[in-house]
BAGULO-225966 format. One record per residue: residue in one letter; x, y, z of N, C-alpha, C, O, CB in turn; residue number from 1. Coordinates in Angstrom, 3 decimals, decimal comma. Atoms other than C-alpha are relative to their C-alpha. Glycine has a CB too. Layout:
BEGIN
+------+----------+----------+----------+----------+----------+----------+----------+----------+----------+----------+----------+----------+----------+----------+----------+-----+
! type !   n.east !  n.north !     n.up !  ca.east ! ca.north !    ca.up !   c.east !  c.north !     c.up !   o.east !  o.north !     o.up !  cb.east ! cb.north !    cb.up ! seq !
+------+----------+----------+----------+----------+----------+----------+----------+----------+----------+----------+----------+----------+----------+----------+----------+-----+
!    A !        X !        Y !        Z !        X !        Y !        Z !        X !        Y !        Z !        X !        Y !        Z !        X !        Y !        Z ! NUM !
...
+------+----------+----------+----------+----------+----------+----------+----------+----------+----------+----------+----------+----------+----------+----------+----------+-----+
//
This chain:
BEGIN
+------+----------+----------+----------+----------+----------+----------+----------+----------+----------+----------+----------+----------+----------+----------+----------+-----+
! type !   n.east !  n.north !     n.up !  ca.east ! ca.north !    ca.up !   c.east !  c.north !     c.up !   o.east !  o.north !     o.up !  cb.east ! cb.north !    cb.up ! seq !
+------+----------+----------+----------+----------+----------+----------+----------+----------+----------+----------+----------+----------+----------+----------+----------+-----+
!    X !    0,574 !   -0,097 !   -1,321 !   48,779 !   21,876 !   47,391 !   -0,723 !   -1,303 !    0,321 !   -1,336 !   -1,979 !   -0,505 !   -0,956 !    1,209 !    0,101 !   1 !
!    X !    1,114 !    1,296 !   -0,453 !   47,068 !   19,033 !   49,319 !   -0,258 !    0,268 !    1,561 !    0,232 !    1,073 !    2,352 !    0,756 !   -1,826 !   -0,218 !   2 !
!    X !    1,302 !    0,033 !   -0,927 !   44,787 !   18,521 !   51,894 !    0,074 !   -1,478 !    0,638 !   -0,466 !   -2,472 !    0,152 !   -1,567 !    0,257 !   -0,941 !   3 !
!    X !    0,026 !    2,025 !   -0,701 !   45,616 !   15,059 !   54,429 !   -0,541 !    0,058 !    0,959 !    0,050 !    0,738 !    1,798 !    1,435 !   -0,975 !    0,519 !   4 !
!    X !    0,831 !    0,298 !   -0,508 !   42,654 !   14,091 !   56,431 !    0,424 !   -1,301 !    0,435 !    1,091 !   -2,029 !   -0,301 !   -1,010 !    0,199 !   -0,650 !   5 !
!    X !    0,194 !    1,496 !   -0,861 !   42,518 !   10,952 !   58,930 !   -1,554 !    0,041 !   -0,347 !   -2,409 !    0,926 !   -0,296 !    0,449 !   -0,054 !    2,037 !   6 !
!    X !    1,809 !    0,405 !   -0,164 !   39,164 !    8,780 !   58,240 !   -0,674 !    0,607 !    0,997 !   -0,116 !    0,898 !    2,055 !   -0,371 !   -1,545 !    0,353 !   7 !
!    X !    1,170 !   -0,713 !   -0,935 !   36,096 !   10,341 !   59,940 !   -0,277 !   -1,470 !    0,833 !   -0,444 !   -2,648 !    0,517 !   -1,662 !    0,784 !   -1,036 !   8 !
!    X !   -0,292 !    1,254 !   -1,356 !   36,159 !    8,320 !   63,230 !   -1,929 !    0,769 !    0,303 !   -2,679 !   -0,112 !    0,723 !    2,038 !    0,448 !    1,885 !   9 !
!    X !    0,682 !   -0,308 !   -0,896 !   32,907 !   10,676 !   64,267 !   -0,784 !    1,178 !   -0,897 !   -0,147 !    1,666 !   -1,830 !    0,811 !    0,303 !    1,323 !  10 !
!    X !    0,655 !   -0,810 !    0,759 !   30,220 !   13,097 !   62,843 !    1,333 !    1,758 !    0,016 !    1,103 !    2,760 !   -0,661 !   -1,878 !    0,093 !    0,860 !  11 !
!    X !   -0,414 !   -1,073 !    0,393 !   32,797 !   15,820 !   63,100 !    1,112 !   -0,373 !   -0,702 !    1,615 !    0,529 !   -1,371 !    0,159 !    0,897 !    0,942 !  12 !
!    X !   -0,893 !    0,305 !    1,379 !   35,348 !   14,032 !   60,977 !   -0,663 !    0,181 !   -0,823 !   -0,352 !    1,159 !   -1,503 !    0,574 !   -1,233 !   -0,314 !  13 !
!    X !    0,495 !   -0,396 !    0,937 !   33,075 !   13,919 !   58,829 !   -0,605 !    1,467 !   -0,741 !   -0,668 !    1,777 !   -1,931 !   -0,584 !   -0,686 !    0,152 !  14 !
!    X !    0,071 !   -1,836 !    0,421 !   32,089 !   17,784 !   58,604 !    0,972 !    0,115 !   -0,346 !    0,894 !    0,543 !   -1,497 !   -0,226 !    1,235 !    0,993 !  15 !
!    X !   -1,462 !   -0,023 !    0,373 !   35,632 !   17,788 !   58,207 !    0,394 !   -0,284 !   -1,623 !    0,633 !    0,557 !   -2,489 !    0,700 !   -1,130 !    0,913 !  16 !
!    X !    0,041 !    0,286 !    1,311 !   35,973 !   15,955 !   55,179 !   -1,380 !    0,743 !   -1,134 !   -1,344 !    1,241 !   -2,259 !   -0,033 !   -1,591 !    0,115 !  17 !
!    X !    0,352 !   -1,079 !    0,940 !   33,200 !   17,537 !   54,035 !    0,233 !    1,375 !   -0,590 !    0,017 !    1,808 !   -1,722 !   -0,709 !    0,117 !    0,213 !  18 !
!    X !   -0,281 !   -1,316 !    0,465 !   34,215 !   20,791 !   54,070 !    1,249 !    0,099 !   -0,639 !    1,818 !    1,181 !   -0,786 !   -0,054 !    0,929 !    1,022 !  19 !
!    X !   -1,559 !   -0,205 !    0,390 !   37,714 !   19,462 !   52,454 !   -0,659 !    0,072 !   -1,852 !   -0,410 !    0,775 !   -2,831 !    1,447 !   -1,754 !    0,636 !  20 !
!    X !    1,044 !    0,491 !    1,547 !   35,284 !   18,131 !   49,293 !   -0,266 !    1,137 !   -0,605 !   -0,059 !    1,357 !   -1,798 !   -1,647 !   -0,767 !    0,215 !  21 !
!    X !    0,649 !   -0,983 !    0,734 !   33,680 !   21,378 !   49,125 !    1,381 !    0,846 !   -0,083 !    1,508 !    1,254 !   -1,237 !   -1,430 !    0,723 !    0,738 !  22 !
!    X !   -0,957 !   -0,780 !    0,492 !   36,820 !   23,305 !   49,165 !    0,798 !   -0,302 !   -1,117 !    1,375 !    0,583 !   -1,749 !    0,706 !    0,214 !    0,857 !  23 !
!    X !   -0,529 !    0,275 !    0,687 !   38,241 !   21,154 !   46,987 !   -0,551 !   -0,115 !   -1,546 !    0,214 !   -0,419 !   -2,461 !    0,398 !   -0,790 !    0,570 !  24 !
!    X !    1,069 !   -0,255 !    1,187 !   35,220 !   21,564 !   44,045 !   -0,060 !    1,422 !   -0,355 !   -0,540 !    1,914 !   -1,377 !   -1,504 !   -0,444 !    0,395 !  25 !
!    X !    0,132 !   -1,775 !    0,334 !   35,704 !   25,475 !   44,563 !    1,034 !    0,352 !   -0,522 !    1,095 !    1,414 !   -1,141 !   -0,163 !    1,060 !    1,188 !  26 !
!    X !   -1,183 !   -0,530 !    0,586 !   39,331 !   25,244 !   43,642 !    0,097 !   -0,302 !   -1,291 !    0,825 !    0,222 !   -2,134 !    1,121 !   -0,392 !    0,602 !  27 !
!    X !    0,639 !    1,106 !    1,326 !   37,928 !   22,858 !   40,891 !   -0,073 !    1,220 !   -1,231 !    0,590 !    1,513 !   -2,226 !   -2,061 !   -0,886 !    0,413 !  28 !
!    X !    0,584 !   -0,987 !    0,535 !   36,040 !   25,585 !   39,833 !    0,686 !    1,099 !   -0,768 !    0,537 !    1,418 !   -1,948 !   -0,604 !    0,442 !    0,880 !  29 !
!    X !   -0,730 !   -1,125 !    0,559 !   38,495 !   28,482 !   39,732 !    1,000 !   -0,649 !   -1,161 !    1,327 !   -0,242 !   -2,275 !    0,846 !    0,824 !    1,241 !  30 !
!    X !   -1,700 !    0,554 !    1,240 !   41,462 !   26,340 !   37,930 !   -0,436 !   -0,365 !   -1,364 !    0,363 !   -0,579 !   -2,275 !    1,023 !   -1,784 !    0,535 !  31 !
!    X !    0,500 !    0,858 !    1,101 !   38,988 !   25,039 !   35,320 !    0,359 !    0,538 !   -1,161 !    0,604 !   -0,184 !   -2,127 !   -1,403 !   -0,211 !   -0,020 !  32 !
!    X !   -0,023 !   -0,106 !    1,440 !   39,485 !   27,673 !   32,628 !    1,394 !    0,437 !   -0,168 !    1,845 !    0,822 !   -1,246 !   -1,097 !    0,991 !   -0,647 !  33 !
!    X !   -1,412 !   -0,336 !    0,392 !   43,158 !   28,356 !   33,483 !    0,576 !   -1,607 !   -0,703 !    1,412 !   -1,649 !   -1,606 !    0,995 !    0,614 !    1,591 !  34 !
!    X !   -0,773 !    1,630 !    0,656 !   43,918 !   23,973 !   32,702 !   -0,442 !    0,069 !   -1,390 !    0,189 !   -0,315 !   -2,375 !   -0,667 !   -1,757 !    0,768 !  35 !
!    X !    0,486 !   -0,154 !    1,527 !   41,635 !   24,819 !   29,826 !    0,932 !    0,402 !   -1,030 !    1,061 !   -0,149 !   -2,123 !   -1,048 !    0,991 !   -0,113 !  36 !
!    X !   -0,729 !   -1,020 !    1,043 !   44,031 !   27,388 !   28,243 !    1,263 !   -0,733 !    0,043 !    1,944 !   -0,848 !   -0,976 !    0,150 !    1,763 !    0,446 !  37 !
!    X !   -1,655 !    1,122 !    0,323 !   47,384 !   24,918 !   29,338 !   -0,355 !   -0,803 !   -1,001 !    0,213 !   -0,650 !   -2,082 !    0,629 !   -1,234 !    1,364 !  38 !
!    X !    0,227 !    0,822 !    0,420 !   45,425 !   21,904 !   28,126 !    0,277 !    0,304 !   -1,599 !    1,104 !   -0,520 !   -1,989 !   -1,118 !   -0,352 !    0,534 !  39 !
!    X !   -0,127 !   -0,423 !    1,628 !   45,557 !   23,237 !   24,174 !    0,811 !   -0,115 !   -0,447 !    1,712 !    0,715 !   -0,324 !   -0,146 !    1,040 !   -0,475 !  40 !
!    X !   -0,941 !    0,377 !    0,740 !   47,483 !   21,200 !   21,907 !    1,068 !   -0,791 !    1,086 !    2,075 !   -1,236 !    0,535 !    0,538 !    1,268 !   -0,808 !  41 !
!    X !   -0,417 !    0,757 !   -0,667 !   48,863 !   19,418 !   25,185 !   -0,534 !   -1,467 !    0,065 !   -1,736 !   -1,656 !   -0,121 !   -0,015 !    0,586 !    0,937 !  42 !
!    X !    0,745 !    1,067 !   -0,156 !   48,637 !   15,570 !   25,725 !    0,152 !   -0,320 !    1,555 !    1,207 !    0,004 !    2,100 !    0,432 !   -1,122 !   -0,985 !  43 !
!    X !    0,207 !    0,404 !   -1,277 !   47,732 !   14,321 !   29,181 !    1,013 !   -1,140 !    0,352 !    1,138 !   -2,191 !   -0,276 !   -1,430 !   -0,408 !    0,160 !  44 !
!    X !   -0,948 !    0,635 !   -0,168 !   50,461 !   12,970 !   30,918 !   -0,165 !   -1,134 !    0,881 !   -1,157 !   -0,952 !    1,587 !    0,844 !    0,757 !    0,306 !  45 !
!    X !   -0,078 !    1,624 !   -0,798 !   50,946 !    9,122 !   32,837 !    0,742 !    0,042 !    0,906 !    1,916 !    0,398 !    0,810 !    0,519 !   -1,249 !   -0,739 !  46 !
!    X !   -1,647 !    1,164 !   -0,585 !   52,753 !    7,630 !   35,401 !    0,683 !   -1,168 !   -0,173 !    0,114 !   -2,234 !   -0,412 !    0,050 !   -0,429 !    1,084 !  47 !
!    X !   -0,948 !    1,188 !    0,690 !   55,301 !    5,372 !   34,619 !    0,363 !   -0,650 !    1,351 !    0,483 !   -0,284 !    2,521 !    1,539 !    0,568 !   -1,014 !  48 !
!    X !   -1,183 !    0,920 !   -1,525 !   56,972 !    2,586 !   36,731 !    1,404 !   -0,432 !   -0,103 !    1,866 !   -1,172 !   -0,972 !   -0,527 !   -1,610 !    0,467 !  49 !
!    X !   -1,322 !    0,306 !   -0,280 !   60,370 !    2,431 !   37,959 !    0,430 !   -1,030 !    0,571 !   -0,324 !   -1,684 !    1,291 !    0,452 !    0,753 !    0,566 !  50 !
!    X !   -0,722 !    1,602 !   -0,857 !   62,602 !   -0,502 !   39,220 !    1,236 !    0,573 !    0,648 !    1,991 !    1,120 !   -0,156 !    0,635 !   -1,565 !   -1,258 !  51 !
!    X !   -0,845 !   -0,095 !   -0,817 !   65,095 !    0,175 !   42,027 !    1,032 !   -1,016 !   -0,562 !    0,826 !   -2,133 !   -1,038 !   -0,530 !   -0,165 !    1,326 !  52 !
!    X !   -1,075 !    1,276 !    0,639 !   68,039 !   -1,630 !   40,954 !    1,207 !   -0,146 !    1,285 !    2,022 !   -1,030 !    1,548 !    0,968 !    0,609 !   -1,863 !  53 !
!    X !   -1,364 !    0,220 !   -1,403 !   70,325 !   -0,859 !   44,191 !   -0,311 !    1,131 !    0,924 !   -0,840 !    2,133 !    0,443 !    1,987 !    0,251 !   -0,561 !  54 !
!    X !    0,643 !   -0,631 !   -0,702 !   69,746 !    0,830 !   47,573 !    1,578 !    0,025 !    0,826 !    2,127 !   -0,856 !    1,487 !   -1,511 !   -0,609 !    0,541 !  55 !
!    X !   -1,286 !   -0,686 !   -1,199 !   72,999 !    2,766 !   49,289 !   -0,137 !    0,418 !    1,514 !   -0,669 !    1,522 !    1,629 !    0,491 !    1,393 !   -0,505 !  56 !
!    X !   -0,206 !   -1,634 !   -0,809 !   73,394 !    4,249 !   52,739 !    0,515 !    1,071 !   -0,483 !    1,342 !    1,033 !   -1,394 !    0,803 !    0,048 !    1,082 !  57 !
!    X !   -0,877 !   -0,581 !    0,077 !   74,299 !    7,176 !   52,814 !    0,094 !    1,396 !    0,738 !    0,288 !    2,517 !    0,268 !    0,134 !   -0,044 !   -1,124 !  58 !
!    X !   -0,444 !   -0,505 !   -1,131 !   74,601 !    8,579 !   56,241 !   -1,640 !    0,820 !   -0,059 !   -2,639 !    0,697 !   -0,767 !    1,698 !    0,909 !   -0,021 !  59 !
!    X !    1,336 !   -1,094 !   -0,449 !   72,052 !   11,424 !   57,885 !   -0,086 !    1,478 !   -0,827 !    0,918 !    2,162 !   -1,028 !    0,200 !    0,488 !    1,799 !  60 !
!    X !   -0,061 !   -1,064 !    0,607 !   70,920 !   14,277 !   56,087 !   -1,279 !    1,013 !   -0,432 !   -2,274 !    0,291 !   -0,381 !    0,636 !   -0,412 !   -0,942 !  61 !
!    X !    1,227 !   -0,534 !    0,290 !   68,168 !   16,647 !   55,122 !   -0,158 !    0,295 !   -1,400 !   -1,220 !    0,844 !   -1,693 !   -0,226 !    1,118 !    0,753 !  62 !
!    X !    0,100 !    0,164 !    1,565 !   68,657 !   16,560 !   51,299 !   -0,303 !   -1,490 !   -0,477 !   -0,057 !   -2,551 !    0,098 !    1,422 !    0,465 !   -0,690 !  63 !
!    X !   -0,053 !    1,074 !    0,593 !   67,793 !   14,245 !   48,990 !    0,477 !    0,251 !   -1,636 !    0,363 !    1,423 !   -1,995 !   -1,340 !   -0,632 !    0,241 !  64 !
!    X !   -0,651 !   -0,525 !    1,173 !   69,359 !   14,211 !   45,311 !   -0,624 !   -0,906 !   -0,515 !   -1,123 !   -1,752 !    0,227 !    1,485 !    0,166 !   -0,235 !  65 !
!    X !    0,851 !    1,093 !    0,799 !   67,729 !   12,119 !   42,630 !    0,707 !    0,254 !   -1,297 !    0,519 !    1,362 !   -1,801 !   -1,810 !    0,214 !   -0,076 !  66 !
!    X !   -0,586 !   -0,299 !    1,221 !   69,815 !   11,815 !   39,482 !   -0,702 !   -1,373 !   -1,115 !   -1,073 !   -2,528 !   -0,905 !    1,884 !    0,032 !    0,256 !  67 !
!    X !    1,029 !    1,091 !    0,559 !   68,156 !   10,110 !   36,766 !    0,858 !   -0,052 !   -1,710 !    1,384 !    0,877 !   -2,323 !   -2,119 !    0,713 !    0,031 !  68 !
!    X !   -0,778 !   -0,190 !    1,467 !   69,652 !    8,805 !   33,207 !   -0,755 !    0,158 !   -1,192 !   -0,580 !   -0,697 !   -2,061 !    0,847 !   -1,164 !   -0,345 !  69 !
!    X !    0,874 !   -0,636 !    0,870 !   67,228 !   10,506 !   30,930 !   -0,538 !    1,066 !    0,306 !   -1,047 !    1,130 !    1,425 !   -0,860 !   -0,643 !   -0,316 !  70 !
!    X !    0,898 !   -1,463 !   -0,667 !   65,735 !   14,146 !   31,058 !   -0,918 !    0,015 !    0,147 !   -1,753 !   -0,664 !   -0,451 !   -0,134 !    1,103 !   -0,476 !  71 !
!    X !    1,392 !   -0,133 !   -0,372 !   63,211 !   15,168 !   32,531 !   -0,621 !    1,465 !   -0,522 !    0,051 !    2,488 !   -0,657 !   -0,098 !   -0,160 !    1,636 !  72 !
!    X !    0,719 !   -1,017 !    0,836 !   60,285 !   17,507 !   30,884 !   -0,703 !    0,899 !    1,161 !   -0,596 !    0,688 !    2,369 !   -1,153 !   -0,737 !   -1,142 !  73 !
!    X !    0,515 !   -1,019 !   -1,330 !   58,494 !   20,236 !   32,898 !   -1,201 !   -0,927 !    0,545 !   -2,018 !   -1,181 !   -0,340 !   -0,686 !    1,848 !   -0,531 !  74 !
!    X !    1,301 !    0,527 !   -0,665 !   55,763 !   18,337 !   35,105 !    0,504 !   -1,699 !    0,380 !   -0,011 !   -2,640 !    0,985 !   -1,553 !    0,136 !   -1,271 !  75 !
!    X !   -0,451 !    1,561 !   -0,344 !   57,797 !   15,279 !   35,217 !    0,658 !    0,014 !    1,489 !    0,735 !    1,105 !    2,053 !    1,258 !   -0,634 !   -1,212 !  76 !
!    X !   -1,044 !   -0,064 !   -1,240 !   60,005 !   14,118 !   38,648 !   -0,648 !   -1,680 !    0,502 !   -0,958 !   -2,572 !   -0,288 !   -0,290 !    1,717 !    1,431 !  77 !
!    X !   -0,255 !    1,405 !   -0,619 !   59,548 !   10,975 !   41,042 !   -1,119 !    0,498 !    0,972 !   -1,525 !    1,613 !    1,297 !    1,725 !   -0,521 !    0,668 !  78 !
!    X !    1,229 !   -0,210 !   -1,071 !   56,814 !   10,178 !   43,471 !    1,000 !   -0,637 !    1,113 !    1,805 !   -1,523 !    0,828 !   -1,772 !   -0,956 !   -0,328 !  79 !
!    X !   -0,676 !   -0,180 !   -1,125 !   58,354 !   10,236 !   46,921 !   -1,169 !   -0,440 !    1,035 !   -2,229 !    0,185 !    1,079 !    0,618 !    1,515 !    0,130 !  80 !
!    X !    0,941 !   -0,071 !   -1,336 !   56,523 !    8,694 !   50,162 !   -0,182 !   -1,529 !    0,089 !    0,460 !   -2,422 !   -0,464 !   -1,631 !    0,959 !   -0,136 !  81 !
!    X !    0,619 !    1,082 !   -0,060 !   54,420 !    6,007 !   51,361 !   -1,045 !   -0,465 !   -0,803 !   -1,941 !    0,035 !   -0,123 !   -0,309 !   -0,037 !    0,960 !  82 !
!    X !    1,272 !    0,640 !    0,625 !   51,626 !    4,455 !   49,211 !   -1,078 !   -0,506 !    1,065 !   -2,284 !   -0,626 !    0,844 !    0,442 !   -1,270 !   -0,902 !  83 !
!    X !    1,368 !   -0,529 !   -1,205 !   49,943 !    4,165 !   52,856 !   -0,489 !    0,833 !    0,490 !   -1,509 !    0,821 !    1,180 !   -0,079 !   -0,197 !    0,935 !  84 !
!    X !   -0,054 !   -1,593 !   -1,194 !   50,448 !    7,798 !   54,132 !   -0,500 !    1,087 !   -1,132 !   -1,586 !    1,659 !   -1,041 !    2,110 !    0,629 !    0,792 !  85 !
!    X !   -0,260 !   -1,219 !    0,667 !   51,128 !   10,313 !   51,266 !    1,416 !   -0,534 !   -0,970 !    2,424 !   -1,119 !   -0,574 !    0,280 !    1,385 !    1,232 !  86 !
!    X !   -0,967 !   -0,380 !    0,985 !   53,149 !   10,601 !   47,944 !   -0,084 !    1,209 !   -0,206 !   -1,011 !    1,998 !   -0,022 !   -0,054 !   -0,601 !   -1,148 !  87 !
!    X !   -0,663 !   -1,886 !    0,550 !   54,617 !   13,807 !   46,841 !    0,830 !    0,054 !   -1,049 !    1,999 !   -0,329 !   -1,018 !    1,063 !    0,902 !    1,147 !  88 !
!    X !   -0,625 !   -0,069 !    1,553 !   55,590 !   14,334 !   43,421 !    1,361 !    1,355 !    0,111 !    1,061 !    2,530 !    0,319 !   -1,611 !    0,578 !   -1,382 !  89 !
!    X !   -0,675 !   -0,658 !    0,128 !   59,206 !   15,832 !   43,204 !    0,595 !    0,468 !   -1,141 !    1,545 !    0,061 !   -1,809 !    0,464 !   -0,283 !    0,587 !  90 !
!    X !   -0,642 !   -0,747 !    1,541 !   59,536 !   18,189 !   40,408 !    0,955 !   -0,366 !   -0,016 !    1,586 !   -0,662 !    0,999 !    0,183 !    1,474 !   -0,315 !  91 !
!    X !   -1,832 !    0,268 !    1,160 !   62,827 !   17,434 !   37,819 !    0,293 !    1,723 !    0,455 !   -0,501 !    2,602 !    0,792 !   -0,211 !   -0,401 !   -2,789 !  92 !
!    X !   -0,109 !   -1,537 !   -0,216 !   64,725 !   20,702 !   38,326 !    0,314 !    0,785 !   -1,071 !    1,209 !    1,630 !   -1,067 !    0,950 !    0,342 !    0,933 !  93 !
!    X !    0,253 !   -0,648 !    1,580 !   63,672 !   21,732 !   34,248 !   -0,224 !    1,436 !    0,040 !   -0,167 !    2,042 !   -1,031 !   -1,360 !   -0,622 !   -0,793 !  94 !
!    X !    0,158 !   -1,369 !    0,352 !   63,001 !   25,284 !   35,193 !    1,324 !    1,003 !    0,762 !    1,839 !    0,939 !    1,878 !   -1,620 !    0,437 !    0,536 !  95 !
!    X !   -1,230 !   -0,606 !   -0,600 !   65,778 !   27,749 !   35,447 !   -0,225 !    1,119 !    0,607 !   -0,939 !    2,055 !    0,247 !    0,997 !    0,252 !   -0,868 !  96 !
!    X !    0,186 !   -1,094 !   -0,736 !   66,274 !   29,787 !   38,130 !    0,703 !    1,292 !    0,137 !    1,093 !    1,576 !   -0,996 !   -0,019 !   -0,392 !    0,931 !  97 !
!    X !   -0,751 !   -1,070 !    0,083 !   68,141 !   33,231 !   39,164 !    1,360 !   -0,403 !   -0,041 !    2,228 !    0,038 !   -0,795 !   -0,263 !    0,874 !    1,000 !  98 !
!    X !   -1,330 !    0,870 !   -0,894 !   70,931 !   31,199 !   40,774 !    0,655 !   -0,884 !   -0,775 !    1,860 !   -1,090 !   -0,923 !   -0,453 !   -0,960 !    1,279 !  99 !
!    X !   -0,407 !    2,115 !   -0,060 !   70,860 !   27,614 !   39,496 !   -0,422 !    0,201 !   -1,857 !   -1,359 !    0,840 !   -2,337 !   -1,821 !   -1,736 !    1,511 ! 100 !
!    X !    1,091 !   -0,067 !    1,618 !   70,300 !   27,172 !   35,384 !   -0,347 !   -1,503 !    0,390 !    0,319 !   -2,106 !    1,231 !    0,971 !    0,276 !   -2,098 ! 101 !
!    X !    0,520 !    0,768 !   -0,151 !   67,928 !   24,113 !   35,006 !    1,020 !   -1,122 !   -0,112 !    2,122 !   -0,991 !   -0,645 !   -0,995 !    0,115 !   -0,651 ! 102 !
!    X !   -0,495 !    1,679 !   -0,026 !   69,055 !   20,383 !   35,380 !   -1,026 !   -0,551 !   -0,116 !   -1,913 !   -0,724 !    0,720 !    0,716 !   -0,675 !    1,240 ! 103 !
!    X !    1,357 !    1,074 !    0,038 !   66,766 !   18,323 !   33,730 !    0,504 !   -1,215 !    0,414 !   -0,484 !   -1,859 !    0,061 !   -0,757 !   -0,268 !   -1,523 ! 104 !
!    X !   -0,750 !    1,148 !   -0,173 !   68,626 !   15,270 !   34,697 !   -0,460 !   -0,270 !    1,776 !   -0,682 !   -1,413 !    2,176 !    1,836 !    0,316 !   -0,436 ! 105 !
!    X !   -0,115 !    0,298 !   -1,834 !   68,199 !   15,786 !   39,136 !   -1,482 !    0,704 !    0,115 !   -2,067 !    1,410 !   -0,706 !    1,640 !    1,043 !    1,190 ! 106 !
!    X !    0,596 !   -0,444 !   -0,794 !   65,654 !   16,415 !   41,573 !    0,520 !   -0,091 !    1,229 !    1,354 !   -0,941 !    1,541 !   -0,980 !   -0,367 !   -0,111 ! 107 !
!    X !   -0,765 !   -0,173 !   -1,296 !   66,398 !   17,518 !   45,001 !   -1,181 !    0,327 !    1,055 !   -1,769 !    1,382 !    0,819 !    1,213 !    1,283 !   -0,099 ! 108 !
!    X !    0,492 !   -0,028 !   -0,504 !   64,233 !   17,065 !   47,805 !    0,701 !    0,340 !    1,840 !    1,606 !   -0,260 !    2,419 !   -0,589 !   -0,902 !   -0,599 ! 109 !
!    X !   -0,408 !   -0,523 !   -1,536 !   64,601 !   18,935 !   51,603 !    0,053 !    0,983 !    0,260 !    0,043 !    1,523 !   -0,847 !    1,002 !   -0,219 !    0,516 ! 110 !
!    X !    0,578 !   -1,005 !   -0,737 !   64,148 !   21,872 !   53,485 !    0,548 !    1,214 !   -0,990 !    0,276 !    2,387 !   -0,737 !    0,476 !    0,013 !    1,684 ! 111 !
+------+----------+----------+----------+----------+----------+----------+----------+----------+----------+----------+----------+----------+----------+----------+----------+-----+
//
């Protein structure tokens, strides 16, 4: 989940952001002793950096496919966006579903 605020231009941006702070210290709160019980015997994971090596068209579309030549682990995927606006981390598709069995190899981003 996230929360995208424009800078406080005016005392009610700023109530604004405040009240994103405090909501965001209460969710703090609740998740603390569920990361507790993941965290155990887990190591804290990084981001890594990638290098584009070649950039295709490839026409209009509302999917995106991401195939990658190494698997991907549960919590892993690609950061997607602007580095001015918003990134969005697109889960690997490691968990299997009713339908689909997992592909750790793709992610697929779109409606």
């Amino acid at each position: 989940d996230a929360l995208v605020l424009s800078p406080p231009e005016d005392a009610e941006g700023e109530a604004l952001w405040e009240a994103g702070a405090i909501a965001r210290a209460q969710r703090a709160e609740r998740e603390e002793p569920r990361a507790a019980g993941a965290a155990a015997g887990s190591e804290a994971e990084g981001l890594a950096v990638g290098v584009v090596t070649s950039v295709e068209a490839g026409g209009v579309g509302d999917r995106v496919a991401l195939d990658f030549t190494s698997l991907l682990r549960q919590g892993e995927g690609a950061l997607v966006g602007s580095s001015a606006k918003l990134l969005a981390l697109v889960h690997g598709e490691t968990i299997e579903g009713e339908l689909v069995p997992a592909r750790p190899f793709c992610g697929n981003a779109g409606p």
